[in-house]
C-alpha positions in Angstrom: -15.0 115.1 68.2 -16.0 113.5 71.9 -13.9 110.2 72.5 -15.9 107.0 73.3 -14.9 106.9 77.3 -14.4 103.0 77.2 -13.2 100.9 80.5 -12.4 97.5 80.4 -13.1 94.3 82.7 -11.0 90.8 82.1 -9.5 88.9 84.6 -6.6 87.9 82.1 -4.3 90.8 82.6 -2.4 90.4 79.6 -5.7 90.7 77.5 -6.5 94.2 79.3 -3.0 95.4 78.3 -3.3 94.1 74.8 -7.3 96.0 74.4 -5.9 99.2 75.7 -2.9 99.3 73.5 -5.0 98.4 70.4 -7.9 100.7 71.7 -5.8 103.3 72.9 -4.7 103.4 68.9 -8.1 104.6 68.1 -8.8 108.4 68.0 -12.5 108.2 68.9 -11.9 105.8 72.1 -10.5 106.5 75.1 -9.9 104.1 78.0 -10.6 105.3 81.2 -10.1 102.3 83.1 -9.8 99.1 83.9 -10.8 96.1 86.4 -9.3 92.7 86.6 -12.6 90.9 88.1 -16.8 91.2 88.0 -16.6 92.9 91.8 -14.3 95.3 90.5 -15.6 96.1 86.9 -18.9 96.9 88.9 -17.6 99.4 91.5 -15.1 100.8 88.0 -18.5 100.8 86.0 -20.6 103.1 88.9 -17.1 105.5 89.6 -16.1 106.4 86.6 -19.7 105.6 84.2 -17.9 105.1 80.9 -19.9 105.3 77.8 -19.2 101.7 77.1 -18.3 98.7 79.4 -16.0 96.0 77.1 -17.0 92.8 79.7 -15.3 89.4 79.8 -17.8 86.7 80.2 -15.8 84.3 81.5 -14.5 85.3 85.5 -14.5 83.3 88.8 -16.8 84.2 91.2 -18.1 87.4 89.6 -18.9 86.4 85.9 -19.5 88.9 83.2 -23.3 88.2 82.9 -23.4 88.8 86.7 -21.6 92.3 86.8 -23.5 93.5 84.3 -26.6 92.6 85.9 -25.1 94.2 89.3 -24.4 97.4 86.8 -27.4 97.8 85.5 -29.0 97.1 89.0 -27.3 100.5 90.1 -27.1 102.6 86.9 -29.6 101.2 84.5 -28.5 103.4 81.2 -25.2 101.4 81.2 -24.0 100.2 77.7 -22.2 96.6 78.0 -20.1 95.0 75.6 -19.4 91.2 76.2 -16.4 89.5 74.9 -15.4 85.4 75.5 -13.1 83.4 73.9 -15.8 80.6 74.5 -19.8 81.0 74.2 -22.2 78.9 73.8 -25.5 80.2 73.1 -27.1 79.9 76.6 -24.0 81.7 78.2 -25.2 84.4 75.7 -28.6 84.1 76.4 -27.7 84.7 80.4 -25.4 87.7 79.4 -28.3 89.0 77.3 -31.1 88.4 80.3 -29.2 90.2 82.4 -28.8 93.7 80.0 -25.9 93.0 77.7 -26.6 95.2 74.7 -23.7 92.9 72.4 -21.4 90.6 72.2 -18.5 89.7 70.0 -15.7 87.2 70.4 -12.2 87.8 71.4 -10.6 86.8 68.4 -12.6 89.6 66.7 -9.9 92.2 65.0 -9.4 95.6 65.7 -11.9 96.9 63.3 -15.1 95.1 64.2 -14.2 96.1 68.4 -14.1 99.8 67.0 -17.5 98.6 65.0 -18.7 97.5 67.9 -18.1 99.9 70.9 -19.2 102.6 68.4 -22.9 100.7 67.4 -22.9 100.0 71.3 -22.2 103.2 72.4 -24.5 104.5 70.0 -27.4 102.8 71.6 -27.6 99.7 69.4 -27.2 96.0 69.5 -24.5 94.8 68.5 -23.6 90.6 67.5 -20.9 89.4 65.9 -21.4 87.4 63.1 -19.3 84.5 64.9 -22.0 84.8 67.8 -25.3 85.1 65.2 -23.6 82.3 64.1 -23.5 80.1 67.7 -26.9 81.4 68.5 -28.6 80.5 65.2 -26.9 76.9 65.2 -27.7 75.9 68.8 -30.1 78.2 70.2 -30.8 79.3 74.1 -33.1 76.7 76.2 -35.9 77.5 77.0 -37.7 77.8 80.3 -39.3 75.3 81.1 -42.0 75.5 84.3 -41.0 73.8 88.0 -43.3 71.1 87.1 -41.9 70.3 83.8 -38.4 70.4 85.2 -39.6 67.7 87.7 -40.7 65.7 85.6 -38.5 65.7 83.1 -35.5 64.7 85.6 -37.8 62.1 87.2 -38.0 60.6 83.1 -34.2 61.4 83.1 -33.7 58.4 85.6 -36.0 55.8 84.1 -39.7 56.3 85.8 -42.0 55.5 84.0 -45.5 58.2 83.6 -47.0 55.7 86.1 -44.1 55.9 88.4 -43.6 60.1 88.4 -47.5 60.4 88.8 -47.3 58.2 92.1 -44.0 59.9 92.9 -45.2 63.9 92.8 -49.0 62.8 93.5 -50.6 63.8 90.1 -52.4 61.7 87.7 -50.4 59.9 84.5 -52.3 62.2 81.8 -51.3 65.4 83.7 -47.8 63.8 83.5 -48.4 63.1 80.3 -49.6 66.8 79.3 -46.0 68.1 81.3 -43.9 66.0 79.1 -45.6 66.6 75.9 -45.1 70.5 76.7 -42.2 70.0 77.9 -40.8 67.9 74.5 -42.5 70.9 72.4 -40.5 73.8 74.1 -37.2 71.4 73.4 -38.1 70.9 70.2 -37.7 67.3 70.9 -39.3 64.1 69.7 -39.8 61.8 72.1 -38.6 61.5 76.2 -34.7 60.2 75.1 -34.9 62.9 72.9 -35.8 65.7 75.6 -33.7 64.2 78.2 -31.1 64.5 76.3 -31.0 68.1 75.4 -31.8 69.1 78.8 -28.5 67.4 79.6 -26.7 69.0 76.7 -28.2 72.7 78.0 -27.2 71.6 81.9 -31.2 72.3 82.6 -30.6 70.0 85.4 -28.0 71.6 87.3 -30.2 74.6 88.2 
C-alpha cells in the first residue's frame, strides 16, 4: 500500500518531534519533512509536495492561515491540515478562507490525526468535533461593507445617527439603513448590542 507522504509545519520544535514519532508509528504515513515556521513550511510544501500539509495555526510572522494561502497560491491542489492548541472560530474561518481543507485540535489523539490526514488526503473535509463544536457555539463574523464598518465604529464612540451623518456627509436614514444592516448580519439587537460583538470579533482592528 502507498504511504500518506505527510510533512509537518510548527514552530514548537518539541511538538514536531512528538508528531513524527507518533506518525512515524503509523504504517500508512510517512513524514517527509518538516519546517519550524510559515516561510519555511511554504518553500517545504512547493519542494517536496507532500500529499498532506499538518499546519500549526499559531506562528509569528508567517501564521498557519497565511502559508497555506502562500501554498495554495503556488500549487493550488495542496491538501492542508490545521492544528492549534487555541481557535476561535474566526481564526478558523481565516484558515478556512485561505484553502485549509480541515482542522483539528492538538490535543486530538493519535487515532483521529490518522482519521484525519487519511479523510484529508483523501480529498475530504475534515473538522474535529472539538472545532464543529467552537464554530457552532460562536460562529465566524461576518463581513460587513466599508460603510457599515464606518459607521459602526463612529456608534462605537458615542455619535449619535445625527452626528455620523454630518461626520461622513450622508443623511441620518441612510445611517440608519447601515446600522440596521449592519445589526442584522451581527445578529444583534440594538447599537450596544452590535458594538459590542464587533469588539468581541476584533472587527475594528482591521
Amino acid at each position: 500500500m502507498e504511504k500518506t507522504r505527510v510533512l509537518l509545519v510548527d514552530d514548537h520544535t518539541v511538538m514536531r518531534i512528538a508528531l513524527a514519532s507518533l506518525l512515524g508509528t503509523c504504517g500508512e504515513i510517512e513524514v517527509v519533512g518538516d519546517a519550524s515556521d510559515g516561510a519555511g513550511g511554504v518553500a517545504a510544501a512547493l519542494k517536496l509536495r507532500p500529499d498532506v500539509i499538518v499546519m500549526d495555526l499559531l506562528m509569528p510572522e508567517v501564521d498557519g492561515a497565511e502559508a497555506t494561502r502562500r501554498i495554495l497560491q503556488e500549487w493550488p491542489d495542496a491538501k492542508v491540515l490545521v492544528l492549534t492548541t487555541l481557535g476561535t472560530s474566526d481564526v478558523f474561518a481565516k484558515a478556512f478562507e485561505c484553502g485549509a481543507n480541515g482542522a483539528i485540535m492538538k490535543s486530538a489523539d493519535l487515532p483521529e490525526l490518522r482519521t484525519a490526514i487519511a479523510t484529508i488526503a483523501a480529498g475530504k473535509r475534515y473538522l474535529s468535533p472539538e472545532v464543529e463544536q467552537i464554530l457552532s457555539d460562536d460562529p465566524p463574523a461576518p463581513q460587513l461593507s466599508r460603510r457599515q464598518l464606518e459607521i459602526l465604529k463612529l456608534a462605537a464612540r458615542g455619535y449619535s445617527n445625527t452626528d455620523i451623518s454630518s461626520a461622513i456627509g450622508i443623511s441620518a436614514p441612510v445611517v440608519n439603513e447601515h446600522l440596521r444592516a449592519a445589526f442584522a448580519k451581527l445578529g444583534a439587537a440594538n447599537r450596544t448590542e452590535a458594538v459590542a460583538i464587533a469588539i468581541r470579533k476584533r472587527l475594528f482592528e482591521s
